[in-house]
Backbone as CSV, one residue per row, in Angstrom:
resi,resn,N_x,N_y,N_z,CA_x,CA_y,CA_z,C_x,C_y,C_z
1,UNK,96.472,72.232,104.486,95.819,73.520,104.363,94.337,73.274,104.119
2,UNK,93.909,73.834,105.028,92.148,73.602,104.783,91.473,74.639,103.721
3,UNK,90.142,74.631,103.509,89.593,75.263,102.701,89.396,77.080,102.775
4,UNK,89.524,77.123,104.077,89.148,78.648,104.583,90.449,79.615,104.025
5,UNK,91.753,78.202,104.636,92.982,79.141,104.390,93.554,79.053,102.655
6,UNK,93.359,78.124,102.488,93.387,78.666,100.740,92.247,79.361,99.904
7,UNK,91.514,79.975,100.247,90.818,81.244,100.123,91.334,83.097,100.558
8,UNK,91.836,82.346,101.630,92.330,83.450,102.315,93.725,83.335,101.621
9,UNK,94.362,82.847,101.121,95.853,83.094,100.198,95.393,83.105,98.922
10,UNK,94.360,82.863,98.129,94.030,83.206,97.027,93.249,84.954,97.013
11,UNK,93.118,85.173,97.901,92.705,86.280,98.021,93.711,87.865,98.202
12,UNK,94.285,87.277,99.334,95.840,87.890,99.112,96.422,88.188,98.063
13,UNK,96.794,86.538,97.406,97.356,86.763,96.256,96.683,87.651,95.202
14,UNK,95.411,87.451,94.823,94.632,88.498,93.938,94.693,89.449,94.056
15,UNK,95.224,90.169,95.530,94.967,91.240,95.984,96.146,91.901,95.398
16,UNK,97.552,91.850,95.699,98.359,92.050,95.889,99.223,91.770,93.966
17,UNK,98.630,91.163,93.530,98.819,90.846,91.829,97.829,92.269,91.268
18,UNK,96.804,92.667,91.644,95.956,93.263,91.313,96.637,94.962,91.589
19,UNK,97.337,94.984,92.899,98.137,96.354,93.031,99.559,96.314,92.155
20,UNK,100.107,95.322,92.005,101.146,95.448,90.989,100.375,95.983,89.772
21,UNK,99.396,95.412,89.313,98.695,95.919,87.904,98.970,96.872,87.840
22,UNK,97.858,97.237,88.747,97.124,99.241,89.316,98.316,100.027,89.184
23,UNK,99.888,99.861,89.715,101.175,100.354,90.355,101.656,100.514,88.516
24,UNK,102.025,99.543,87.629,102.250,99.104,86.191,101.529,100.262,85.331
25,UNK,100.132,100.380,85.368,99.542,100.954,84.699,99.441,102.524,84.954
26,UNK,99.332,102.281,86.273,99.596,103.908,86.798,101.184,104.516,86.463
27,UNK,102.273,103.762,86.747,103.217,104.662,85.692,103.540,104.708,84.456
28,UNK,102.843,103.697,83.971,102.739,103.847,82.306,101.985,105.153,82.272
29,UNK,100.509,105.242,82.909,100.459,106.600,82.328,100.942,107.742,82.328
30,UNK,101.634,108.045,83.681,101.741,109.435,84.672,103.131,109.429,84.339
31,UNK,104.270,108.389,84.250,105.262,108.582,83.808,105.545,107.971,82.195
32,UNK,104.832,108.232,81.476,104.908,107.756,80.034,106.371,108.217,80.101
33,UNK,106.755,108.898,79.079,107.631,110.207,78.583,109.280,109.502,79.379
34,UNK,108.755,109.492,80.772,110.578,108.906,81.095,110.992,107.492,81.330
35,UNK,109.154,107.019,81.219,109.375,105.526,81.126,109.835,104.897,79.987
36,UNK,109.803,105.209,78.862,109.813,105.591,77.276,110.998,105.642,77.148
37,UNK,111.704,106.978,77.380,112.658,107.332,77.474,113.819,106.496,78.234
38,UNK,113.659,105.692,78.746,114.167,105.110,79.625,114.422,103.317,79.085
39,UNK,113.196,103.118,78.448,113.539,101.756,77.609,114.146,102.002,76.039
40,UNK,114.078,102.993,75.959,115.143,103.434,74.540,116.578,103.348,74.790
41,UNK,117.065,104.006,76.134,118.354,103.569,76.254,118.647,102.261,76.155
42,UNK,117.729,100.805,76.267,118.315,99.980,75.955,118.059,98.766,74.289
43,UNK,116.617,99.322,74.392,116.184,98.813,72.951,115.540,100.492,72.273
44,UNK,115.628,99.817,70.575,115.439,100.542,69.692,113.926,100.857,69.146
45,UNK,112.703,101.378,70.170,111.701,101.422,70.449,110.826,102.436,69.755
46,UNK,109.943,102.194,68.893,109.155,103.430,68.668,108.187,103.779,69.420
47,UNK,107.404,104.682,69.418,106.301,104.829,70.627,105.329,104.114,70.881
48,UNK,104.718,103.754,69.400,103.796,102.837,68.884,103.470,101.455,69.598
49,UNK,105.409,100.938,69.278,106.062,99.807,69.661,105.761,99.716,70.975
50,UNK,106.267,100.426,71.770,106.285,100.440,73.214,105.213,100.467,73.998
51,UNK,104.614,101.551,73.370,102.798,101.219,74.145,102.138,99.790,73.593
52,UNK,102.295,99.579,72.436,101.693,98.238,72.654,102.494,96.932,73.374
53,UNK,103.828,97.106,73.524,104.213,96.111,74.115,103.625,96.005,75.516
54,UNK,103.567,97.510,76.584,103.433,97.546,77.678,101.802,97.430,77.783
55,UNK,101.233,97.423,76.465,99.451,96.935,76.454,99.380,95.188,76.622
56,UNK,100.010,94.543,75.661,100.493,93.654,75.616,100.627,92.877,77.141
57,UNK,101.624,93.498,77.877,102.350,93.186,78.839,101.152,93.077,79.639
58,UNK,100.348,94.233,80.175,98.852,94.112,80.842,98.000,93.337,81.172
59,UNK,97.385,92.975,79.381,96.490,92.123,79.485,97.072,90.676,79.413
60,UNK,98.267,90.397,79.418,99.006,89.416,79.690,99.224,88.925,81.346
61,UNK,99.610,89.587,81.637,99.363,89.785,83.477,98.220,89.248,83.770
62,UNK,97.053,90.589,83.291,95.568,90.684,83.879,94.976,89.299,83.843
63,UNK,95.407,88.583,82.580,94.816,87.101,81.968,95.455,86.164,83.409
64,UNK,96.389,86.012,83.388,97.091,85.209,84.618,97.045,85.518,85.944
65,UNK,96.343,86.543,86.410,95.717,86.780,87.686,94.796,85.979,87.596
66,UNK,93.769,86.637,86.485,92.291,85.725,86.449,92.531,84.240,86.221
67,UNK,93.437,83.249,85.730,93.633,82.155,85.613,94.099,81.046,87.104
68,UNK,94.981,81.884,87.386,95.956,81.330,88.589,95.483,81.707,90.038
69,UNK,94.465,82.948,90.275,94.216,83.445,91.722,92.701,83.484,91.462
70,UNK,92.066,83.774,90.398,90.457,84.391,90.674,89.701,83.084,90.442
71,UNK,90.055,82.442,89.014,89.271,81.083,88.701,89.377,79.951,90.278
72,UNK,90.708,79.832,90.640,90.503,79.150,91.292,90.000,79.184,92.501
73,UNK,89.640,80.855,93.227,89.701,80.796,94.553,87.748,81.172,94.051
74,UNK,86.939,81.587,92.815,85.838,81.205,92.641,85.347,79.525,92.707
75,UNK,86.094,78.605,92.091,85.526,77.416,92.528,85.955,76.849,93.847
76,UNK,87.190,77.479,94.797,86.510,77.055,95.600,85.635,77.448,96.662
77,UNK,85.061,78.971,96.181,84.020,79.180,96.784,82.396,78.420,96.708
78,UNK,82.884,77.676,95.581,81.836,76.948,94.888,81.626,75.558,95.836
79,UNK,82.701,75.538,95.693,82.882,73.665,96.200,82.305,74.052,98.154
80,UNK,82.902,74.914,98.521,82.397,75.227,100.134,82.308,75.870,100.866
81,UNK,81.413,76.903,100.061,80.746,78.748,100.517,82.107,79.723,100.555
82,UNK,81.396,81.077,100.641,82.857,81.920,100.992,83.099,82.082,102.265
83,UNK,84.010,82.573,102.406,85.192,82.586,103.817,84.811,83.495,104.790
């Protein structure tokens, strides 16, 4: 795999990690209430609890996009221009 095409799959990948986020966060907000409702049927959740887990969950994600797809497909824009 040459340099162009692992840019072009780090990019993808960012891309496509980045709409799962967007997809995550967007029904956390818009469907709070039955998303909520919905992890109570199986754990014993307060609201509190739950929004911070699914905050939690976020910037947990968000961190491992930027680690695994952005850091690396910045150096190797570094090492031999962008694509």
């Amino acid at each position: 795999m040459d340099l162009q095409h692992a840019q072009s799959l780090l990019i993808w990948c960012a891309g496509i990690n980045y709409a799962i986020l967007l997809l995550w966060f967007s029904v956390f907000v818009f469907a709070h209430d039955r998303l909520y409702r919905t992890h109570t049927r199986w754990f014993k959740l307060s609201v509190d609890t739950f929004d911070a887990a699914n905050y939690l969950g976020v910037a947990i994600y968000k961190i491992g996009i930027l680690l695994f797809f952005v850091v690396p497909l910045l150096a190797l824009w570094l090492m031999g221009g962008r694509p």
